[in-house]
C-alpha positions, 0 to 999 in steps of 0.5 A, a space after each residue: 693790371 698785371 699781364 699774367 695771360 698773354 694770347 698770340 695768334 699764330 698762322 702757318 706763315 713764315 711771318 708768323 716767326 717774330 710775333 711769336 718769339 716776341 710774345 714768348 720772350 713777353 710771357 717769360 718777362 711778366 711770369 705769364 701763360 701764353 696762349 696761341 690761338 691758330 686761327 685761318 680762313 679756309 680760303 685763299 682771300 675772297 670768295 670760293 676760288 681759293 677754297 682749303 681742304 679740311 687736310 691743308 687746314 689741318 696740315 696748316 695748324 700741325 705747322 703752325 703749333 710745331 712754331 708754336 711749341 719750339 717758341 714757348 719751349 725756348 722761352 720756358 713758359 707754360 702754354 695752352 693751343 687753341 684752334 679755331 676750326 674752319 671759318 670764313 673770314 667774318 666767322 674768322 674775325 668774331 671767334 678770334 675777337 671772343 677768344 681775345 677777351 680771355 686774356 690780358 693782351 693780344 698779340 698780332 701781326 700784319 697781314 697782306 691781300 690775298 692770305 690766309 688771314 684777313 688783311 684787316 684782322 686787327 682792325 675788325 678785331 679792336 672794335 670787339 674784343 675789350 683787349 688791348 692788341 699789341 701788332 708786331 711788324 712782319 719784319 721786327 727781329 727784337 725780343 725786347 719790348 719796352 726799354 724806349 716807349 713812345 706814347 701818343 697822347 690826345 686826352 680822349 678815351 681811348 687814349 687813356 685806356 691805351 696808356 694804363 693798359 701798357 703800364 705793366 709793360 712800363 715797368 722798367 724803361 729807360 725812356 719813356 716818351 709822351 708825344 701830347 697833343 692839343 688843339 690849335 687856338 682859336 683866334 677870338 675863341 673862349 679860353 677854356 678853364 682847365 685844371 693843370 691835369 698832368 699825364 706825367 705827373 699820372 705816370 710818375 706815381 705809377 713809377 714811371 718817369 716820363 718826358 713829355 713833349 707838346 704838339 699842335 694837332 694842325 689841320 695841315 701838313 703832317 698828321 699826328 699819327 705820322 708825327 708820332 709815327 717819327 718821333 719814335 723813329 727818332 727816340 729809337 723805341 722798340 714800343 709805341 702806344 696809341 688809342 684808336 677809334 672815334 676820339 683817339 687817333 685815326 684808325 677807323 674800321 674797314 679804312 684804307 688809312 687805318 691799313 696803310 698807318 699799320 703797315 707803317 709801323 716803325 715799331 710793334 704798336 699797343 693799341 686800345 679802344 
């Protein structure tokens, strides 16, 4: 599927800079509309303390679309504004979840304790908007995306639908690596008949050659995200995609893994479930 509608969600923090100029340079590449959605909590983290004006939100919203506008303006791509009025942080999570769900992919960033937007808004958000999300690293300075991709491969659900949905942003790579993982054998266990299955050979008839590099999901030592997480490190990529949830790689809502892996991100991450 063509990515021919792009969301961003935009803040009135400085950290809001790369993702923006990220999804505007993306939207320019596909030929796509972007959307920004500006989407704060009316309070400073938790509880009432931090309780924001209707006049610091508003304040916050006209900076936050003036970053947005010089973005797409930049770029030259059509664009829409969306707000979502004043929320708590769980009315914050469900109405950017919807508004997710009118696009082709979703872009995000990271986000800290105690700001203006749920530090694990990715993670409440993937469960419930049927998107993919794409999360960009506070500090990623690049436009491009795409030119050395990494993907991490385990055969589950998710995994697959986080494949095919990046393909479109496939299309063109100079490297394309696949990080496939299996199993360890099981002393005296049953061999299991497997047809010979090939995820490159998937991506070969969608124009994509890929090189595929086999790996042991151990019970000890290094983890697979951790694994995937160096060998993009070491293929120099600008993108990496993994599936999350239940089957695929260890992104679980509210865990403190799932924040500690997204603050990791050696590169702008495609996540699906």
């Amino acid at each position: 599927m063509p990515c021919k509608h792009l969301l961003v969600h935009v803040d009135s923090t400085d950290g809001a800079g790369p993702r923006l100029e990220l999804a505007a340079a993306l939207a320019r590449r596909h030929g796509a509309r972007l959307v920004g959605l500006f989407a704060e909590a009316d309070t400073l983290g938790p509880g009432i303390v931090g309780k924001r004006s209707p006049q610091q939100l508003e304040a916050a919203a006209a900076r936050a679309e003036a970053a947005f506008r010089r973005a797409v303006a930049e770029a030259g791509v059509e664009a829409d504004w969306w707000l979502v009025g004043a929320a708590g942080h769980a009315d914050l999570v469900g109405l950017t979840a919807v508004c997710c769900r009118y696009v082709d992919l979703a872009v995000f960033g990271q986000h800290e304790e105690g700001g203006r937007v749920p530090p694990d808004l990715v993670e409440q958000v993937l469960p419930d908007c049927g998107r993919p999300l794409l999360v960009v690293p506070a500090g990623w300075r690049s436009r491009e995306l795409g030119r050395r991709v990494v993907i991490g491969w385990n055969a589950s659900p998710e995994a697959a639908r986080a494949l095919n949905d990046a393909l479109p942003l496939l299309a063109g790579a100079e490297f394309v690596g696949v990080l496939a993982f299996q199993g360890a054998a099981v002393p005296g266990g049953a061999a299991l008949r497997m047809p010979p299955a090939d995820i490159g050979a998937h991506l070969a008839l969608h124009g994509v050659r890929a090189r595929v590099e086999r790996a042991v999901q151990a019970s000890e030592g290094i983890g697979p995200v951790e694994a995937l997480w160096n060998y993009a490190f070491e293929s120099q990529a600008d993108l990496t995609v993994m599936g999350a949830g239940r089957h695929g790689f260890p992104l679980r809502h509210g865990a403190t893994e799932a924040r500690e892996i997204l603050r990791a991100l050696p590169t702008p991450l495609l996540l699906a479930r």
